[in-house]
C-alpha positions as CSV (number, residue, x, y, z in Angstrom):
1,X,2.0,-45.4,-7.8
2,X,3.0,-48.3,-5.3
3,X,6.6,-47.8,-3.5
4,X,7.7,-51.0,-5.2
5,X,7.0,-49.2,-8.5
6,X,9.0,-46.0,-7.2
7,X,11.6,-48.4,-5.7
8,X,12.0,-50.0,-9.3
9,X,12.2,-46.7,-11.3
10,X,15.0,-45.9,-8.1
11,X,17.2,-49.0,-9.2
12,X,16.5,-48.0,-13.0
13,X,18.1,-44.4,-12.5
14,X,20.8,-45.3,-10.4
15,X,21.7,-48.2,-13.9
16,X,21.4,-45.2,-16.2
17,X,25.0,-43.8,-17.4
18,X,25.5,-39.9,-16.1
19,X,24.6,-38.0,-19.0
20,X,21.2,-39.8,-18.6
21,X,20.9,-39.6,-15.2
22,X,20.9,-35.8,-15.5
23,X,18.3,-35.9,-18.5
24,X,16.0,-37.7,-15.9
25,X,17.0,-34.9,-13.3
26,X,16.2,-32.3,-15.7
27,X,12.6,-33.8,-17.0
28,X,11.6,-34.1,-13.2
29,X,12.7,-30.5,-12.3
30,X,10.6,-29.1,-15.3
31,X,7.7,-31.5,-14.2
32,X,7.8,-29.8,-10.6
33,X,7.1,-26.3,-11.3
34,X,5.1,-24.8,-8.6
35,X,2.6,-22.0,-8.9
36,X,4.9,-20.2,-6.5
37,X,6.9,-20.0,-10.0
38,X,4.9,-18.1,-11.7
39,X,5.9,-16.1,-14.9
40,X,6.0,-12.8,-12.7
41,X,8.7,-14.9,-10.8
42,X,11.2,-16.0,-13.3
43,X,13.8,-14.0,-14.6
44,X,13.1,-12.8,-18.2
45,X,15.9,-15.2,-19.9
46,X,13.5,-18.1,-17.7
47,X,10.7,-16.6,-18.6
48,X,11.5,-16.2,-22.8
49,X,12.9,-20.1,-22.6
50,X,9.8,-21.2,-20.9
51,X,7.8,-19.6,-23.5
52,X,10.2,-21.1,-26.4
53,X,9.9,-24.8,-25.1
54,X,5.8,-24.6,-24.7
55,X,5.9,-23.1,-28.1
56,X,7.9,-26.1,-29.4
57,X,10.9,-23.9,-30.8
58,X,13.0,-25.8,-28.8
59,X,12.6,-29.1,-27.6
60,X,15.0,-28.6,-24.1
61,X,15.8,-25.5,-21.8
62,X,19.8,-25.4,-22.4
63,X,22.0,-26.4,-19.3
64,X,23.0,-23.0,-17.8
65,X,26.9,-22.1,-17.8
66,X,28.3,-22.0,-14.3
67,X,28.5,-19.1,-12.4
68,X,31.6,-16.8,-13.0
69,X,31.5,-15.5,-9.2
70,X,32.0,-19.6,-7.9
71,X,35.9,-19.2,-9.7
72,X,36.3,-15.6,-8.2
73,X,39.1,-17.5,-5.7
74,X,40.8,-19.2,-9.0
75,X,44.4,-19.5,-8.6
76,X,45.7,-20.9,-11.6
77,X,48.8,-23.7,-11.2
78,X,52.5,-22.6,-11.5
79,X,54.4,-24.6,-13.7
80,X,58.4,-24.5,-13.5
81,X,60.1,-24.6,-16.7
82,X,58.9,-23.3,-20.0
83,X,55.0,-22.5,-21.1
84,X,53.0,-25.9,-21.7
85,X,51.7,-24.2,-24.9
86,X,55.4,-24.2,-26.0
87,X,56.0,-28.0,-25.2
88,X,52.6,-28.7,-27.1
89,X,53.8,-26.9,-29.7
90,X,56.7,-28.9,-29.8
91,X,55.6,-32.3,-29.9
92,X,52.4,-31.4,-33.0
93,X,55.5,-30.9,-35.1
């Protein structure tokens, strides 16, 4: 492929709303599987989706949840006066 083809699919992306842009992201990571990652290599929740989405079960490996250990430092935000759920509460009536 030329770079002025590459350079136009570039300009395409960058047009394409978020959501789309990481469908993009996620069709080129599944098209660049190494054989570095090889079956033996995956974990076996990888390794069960891979074998689901070759299979045709599913049509897309779901987007992971993030990790619980990246909110380990979470400090949630005091709030003076009463509970928000109260004040919520308060204005649905």
């Amino acid at each position: 492929m030329s770079s002025t083809s590459v350079e136009k699919i570039i300009e395409e992306v960058k047009s394409l709303t978020a959501d789309e842009q990481r469908k993009v992201k996620e069709l080129i990571d599944s098209l660049l599987v190494t054989p570095a990652e090889t079956p033996e290599r995956l974990s076996p929740e990888d390794l069960v989706e891979q074998r689901l989405l070759e299979r045709g079960v599913i049509s897309e490996i779901p987007k992971r949840l993030p990790d619980p250990e990246q909110y380990r430092d979470f400090k949630p935000v005091e709030v003076k006066g009463k509970p928000v759920s109260e004040t919520i509460i308060e204005e649905r009536r």
